[in-house]
N, C-alpha and C positions, 0 to 999 in steps of 0.2 A: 404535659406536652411542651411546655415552653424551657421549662429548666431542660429538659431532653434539647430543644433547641438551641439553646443558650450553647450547651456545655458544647454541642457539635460546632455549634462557629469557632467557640472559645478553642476547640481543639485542632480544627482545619487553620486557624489562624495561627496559632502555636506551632505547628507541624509547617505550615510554607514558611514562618520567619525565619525556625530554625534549619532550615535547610538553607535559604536565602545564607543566612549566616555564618550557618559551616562550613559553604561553599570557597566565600569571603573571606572568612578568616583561614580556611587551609591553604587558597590561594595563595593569600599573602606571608604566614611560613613558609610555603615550597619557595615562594620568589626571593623571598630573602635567602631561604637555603643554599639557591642554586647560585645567587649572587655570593654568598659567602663560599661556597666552595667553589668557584667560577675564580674566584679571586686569589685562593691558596692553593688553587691547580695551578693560576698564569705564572705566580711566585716558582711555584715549585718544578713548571718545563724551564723557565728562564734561568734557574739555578744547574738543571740538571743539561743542560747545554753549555753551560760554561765550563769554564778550565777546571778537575777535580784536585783539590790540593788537602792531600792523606797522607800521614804520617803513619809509619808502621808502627805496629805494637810489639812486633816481636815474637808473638807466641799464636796460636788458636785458642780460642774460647776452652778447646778440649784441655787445654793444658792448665796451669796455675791461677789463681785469680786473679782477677785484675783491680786495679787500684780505684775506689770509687769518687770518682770525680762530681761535683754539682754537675744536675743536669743540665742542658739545655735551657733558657728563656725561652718565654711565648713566643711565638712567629719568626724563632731562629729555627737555620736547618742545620743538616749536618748529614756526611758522607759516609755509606759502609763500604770497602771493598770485598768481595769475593774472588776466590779466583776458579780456574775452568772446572774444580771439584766443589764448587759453591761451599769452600771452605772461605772462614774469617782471615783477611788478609792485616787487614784495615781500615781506622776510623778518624775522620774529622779531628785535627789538630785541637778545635776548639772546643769537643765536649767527648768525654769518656761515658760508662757503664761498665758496671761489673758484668761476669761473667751470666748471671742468670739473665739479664736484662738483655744482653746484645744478643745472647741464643732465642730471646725471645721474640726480639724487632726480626730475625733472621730469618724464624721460622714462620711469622706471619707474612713477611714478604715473599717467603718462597711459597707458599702454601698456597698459595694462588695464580689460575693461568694468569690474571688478568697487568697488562703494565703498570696498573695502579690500585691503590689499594688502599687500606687502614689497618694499620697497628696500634693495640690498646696495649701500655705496659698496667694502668690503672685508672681510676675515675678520674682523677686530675694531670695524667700524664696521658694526651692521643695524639697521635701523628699520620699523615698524612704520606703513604711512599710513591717514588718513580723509581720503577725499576728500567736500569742501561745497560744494553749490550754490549759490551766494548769488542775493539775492530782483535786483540788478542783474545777474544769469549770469555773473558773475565767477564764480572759482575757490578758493576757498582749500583747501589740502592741510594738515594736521595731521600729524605727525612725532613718534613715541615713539621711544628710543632702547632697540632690545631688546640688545646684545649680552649684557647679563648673562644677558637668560632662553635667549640661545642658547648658550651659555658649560655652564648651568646641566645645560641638556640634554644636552649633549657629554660632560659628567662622568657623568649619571644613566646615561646611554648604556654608555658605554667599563667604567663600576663594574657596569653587567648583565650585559656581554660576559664580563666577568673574572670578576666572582662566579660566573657562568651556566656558564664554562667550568671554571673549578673543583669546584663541585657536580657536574657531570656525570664529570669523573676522579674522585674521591670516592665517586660512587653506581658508578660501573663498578668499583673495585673492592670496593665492597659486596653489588654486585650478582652478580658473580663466586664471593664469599663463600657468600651466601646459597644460589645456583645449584647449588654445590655441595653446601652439606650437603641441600638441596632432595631433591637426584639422587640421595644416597646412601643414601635408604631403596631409593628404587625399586630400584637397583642391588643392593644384597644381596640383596631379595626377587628381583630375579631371579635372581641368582646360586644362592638356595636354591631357586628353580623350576627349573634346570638340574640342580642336583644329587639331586632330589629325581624327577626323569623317568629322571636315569641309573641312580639307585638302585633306583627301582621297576622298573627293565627287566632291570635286573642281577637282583633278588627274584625276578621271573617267570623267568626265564630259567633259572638255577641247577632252579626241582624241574622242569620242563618237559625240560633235560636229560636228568636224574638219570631221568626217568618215560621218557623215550624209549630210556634206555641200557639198561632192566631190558626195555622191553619191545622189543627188537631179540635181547636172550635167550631171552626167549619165542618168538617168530615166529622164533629159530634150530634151535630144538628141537619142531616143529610137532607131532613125532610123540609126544612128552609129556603125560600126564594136568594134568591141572590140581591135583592135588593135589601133584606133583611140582615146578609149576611154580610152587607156592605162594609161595614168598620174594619172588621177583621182583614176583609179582601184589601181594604185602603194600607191597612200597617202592614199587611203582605208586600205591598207595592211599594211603599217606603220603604222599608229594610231593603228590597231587592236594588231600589235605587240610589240608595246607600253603598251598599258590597259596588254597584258596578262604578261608582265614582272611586270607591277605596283603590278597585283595582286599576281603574283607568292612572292613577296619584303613583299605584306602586309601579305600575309599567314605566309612566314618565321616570321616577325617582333611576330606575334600572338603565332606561336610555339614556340620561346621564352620566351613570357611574362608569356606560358604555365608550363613553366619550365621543358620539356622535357629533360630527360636524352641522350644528344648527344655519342655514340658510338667512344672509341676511343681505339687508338693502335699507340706502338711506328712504325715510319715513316723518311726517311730521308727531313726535311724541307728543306737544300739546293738545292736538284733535284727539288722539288714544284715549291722552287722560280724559278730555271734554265728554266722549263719547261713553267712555267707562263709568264716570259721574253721571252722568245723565239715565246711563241704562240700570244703574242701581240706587236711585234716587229714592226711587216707590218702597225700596227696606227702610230705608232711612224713615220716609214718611209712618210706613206702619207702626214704626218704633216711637215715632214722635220725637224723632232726632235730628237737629238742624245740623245739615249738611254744603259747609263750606266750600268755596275753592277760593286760588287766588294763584293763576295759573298766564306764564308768559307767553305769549303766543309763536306761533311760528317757530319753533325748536325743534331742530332737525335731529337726528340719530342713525346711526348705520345699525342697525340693529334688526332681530324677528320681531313683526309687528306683535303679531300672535302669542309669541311670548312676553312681551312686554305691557299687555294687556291681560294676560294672564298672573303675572304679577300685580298689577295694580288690582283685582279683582280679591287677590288673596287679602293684600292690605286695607283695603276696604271693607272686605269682608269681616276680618277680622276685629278692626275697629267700630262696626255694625254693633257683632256680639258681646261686645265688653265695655258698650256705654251704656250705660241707664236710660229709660227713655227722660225725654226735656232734655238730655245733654244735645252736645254738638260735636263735630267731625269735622276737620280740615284738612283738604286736599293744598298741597302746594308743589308749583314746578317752576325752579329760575334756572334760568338758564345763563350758560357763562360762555367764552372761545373754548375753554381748555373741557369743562363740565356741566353736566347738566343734574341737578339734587332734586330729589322728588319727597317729600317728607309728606306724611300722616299722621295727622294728633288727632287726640281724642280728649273726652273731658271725662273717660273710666275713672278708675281706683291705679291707674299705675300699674306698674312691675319693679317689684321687690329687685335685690340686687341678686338672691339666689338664682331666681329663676331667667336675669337675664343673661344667664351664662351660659343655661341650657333649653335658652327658648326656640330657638334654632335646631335641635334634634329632632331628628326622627321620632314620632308618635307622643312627643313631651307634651303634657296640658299641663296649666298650673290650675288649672278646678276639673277634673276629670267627669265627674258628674254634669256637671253646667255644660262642657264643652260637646260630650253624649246630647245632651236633650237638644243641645242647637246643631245637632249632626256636623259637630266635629273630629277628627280621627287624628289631627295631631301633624297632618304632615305638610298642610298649608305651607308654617313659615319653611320648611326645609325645601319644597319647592322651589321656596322667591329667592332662599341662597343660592340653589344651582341657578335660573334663574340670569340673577346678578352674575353671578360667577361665570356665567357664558357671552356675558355681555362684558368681562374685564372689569367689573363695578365692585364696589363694596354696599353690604347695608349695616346699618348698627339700629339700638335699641337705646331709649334714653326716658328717664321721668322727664316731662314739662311742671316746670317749676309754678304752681297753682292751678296742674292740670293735671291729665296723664299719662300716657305713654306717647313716643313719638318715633314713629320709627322713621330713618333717613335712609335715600336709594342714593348716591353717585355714580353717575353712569360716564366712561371719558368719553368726549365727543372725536376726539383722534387719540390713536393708540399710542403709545412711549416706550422706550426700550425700557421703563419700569414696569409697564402692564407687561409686557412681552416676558419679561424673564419670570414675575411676579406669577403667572400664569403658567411657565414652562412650555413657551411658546417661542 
C-alpha cells in the first residue's frame, strides 16, 4: 500500500513540475523567438522603405547563367526586382546568385499570399522576405539573411531540451526523497493504528476470558449458594472493572487524538498535588512504602484541575507498583514566574535506556506479567503525555542517580510564542 503511495506522489509530483517547466521554458523560447524576429522584421520594413538601389543584370534567370558571386553575410539584405510579369529584372549591386538560387528566393516569395515570408535556399543559408508593390506594379522582394537568428534558436532550443531534461532527473530523485520521508509519518501512524487495535483487542479479550472462565464455574455448580460461589462472582467483578477502566483510558486516549478543546481556569496545583498524596497515601501504606513530598505552596496554573490531577494519580500510581515494599516515593512541586516542575522518584530498579524510549506508548509494559497482576493495561503513561501536551508541558523519564526512576512534569505558567508554535497553535 505504501510503495503504491509513494510511487503515486512520486508521480503527481513529477507530472505538476514538468508541466510547471514546460510551460516555462516554452515561454521563454517563444519570447526570445518573437524578440529575434521582432527584430529582423523592424530591420527588414526599414530597409524596404528606403530608396531601392539595383543594378541590372541584363538577362532573366530563363536565359544564360549567371556568374556565382559569394553570397550574402549574416544580417545583410539585399534586393530582387521583378517586373509586372513577376519576371527577374534585378538584384542588389552587393550580392549575386546563380541562376538555380534566385529562381529559388523567387519562387518562395511568390508562392505565398502572405507580404512576408521565409526562403530556405539551405540549412545554413535562410532569409527572411518583404514583398513591395511598386507605384509601376513591378515587384521588388527585400531579403534579410536570418541564419544566425535561426542558428540562435536551435541552440536556445537543444540548451531547454538538456537543461529541461536534467532538471527533471534531478527533481525525480528529489522527489522520491521527499515522497518518502513525506510517507513515513503516515506509515508509523499507521503502523501504531495497527498495533494499537491489536492491543486494545488483546486488553478486552484477556478479562472477558478470565470473566467467562470463572463464570462457566459458576453455571457448573448451579446447585451452590451464592455465597459459596463468592470467589468466582468476586474475579467476575474484577475483570468487569477492569475492561470498564480499559475502556473509559481508550475513549479518553480517542478524545484527544480528537482534539477536543479541554476547559481551563486558573487553580492552585499545590493543594491538587496535597490532595492527591494524601488520597493515595493508604497504597503507599499497604505496601510499606514511605511516601514523600516536598511541595511549594500556593502555585497557581491556568489549567483542567481534573486533568491535572489525573495525571498526578497515574504517576503515583505508577511509582506505587514499581517500588518494593521498605522503599520510598517522592512527590516534588517548585515552582518558578516562567514554570512550574512536578517530579516523581521512586527507590524501584530504574528504567533501562531501551525501554525509555518506548515507555510513553500505547499499551508498552516493560514486565507484562507484573503489570497484568497489578491491573495494569499499559496506557497510564500515554495518558499523562496527552495530558502534558494539553497543558503546552513537556514530561521526560530519567534514572535517579542511587535510586530509581524519576519522571519530570514542566508545566508553563504563561504561554510563549514558543509553546504556541511548538503546539501549532
Amino acid at each position: 500500500m505504501f510503495k503504491k503511495m509513494l510511487l503515486k506522489i512520486t508521480l503527481i509530483n513529477m507530472a505538476i513540475v514538468m508541466i510547471i517547466v514546460t510551460i516555462i521554458l516554452c515561454g521563454v523560447f517563444f519570447i526570445m523567438r518573437i524578440e529575434l524576429v521582432n527584430a529582423s522584421e523592424k530591420i527588414l520594413v526599414s530597409m524596404a522603405t528606403d530608396k531601392l538601389e539595383t543594378t541590372p543584370l541584363g538577362e532573366h534567370p530563363s536565359g544564360p547563367p549567371f556568374q556565382k558571386i559569394k553570397p550574402p553575410r549574416e544580417n545583410e539584405f539585399f534586393y530582387i526586382r521583378l517586373d509586372q510579369q513577376k519576371r527577374f529584372v534585378s538584384i542588389s549591386p552587393s550580392v549575386t546568385f546563380d541562376r538555380e538560387q534566385i529562381n529559388s528566393l523567387i519562387t518562395a516569395a511568390l508562392a505565398t499570399t502572405w507580404d512576408r515570408g521565409i526562403a530556405k535556399l539551405s540549412e545554413s543559408q535562410v532569409f527572411r522576405f518583404q514583398k513591395l508593390l511598386l507605384q509601376d506594379q513591378s515587384i521588388s522582394l527585400v531579403f534579410i539573411d536570418i541564419s544566425s537568428e535561426q542558428n540562435a534558436l536551435s541552440s536556445l532550443l537543444r540548451a531547454i531540451v538538456i537543461s529541461g531534461g536534467i532538471g527533471c532527473l534531478l527533481f525525480l530523485f528529489g522527489s522520491v526523497v521527499v515522497a518518502r520521508r513525506s510517507v513515513a509519518p503516515v506509515k508509523e501512524a499507521w503502523q501504531k493504528q495497527i498495533d494499537f487495535v491489536a492491543d486494545a483487542s488483546h486488553e478486552l479479550r484477556s478479562p472477558l476470558a478470565v470473566a467467562a472462565a470463572n463464570l462457566d464455574v459458576v453455571l457448573g455448580e448451579g446447585d451452590q449458594t451464592v455465597e459459596s460461589q463468592l470467589r468466582w462472582l468476586t474475579n467476575i467483578k474484577n475483570e468487569q472493572l477492569r475492561m470498564a477502566k480499559l475502556i473509559d483510558d481508550l475513549l479518553f486516549l480517542a478524545s484527544c487524538d480528537g482534539r477536543k478543546k479541554v476547559e481551563k481556569k486558573r487553580f492552585d496545583v499545590s493543594q491538587a498535588l496535597n490532595e492527591v498524596v494524601g488520597s493515595m497515601s493508604v497504597l503507599f501504606t499497604e505496601k510499606a512504602i514511605t511516601l514523600n513530598k516536598e511541595i511549594d505552596s500556593a502555585q497557581m496554573l491556568n489549567g483542567n484541575e481534573a486533568r491535572i490531577k489525573q495525571l498526578l494519580v497515574i504517576l503515583l500510581d505508577n511509582a506505587c507498583k514499581y517500588t518494593p515494599s521498605g522503599g520510598w516515593v517522592t512527590a516534588k512541586l517548585i515552582g518558578t514566574k516562567a514554570e512550574i516542575v512536578i517530579s516523581i522518584s521512586d527507590s524501584g530498579a530504574g528504567i533501562s535506556e531501551s525501554e525509555r524510549q518506548r515507555i510513553f506508548d500505547r499499551f508498552y509494559r516493560s514486565d507484562k506479567s507484573r503489570s497484568r497482576a497489578t491491573g495494569g493495561s499499559g496506557l497510564g503513561l500515554a495518558i499523562a503525555v496527552q495530558i502534558v501536551a494539553e497543558h503546552h508541558g513537556t514530561i521526560s523519564v530519567a534514572n535517579e542517580a542511587g535510586a530509581g526512576a524519576v519522571f519530570t512534569v514542566r508545566l508553563p505558567v504563561k504561554l510563549t510564542s514558543r509553546h504556541l508554535s511548538q503546539f501549532n497553535l
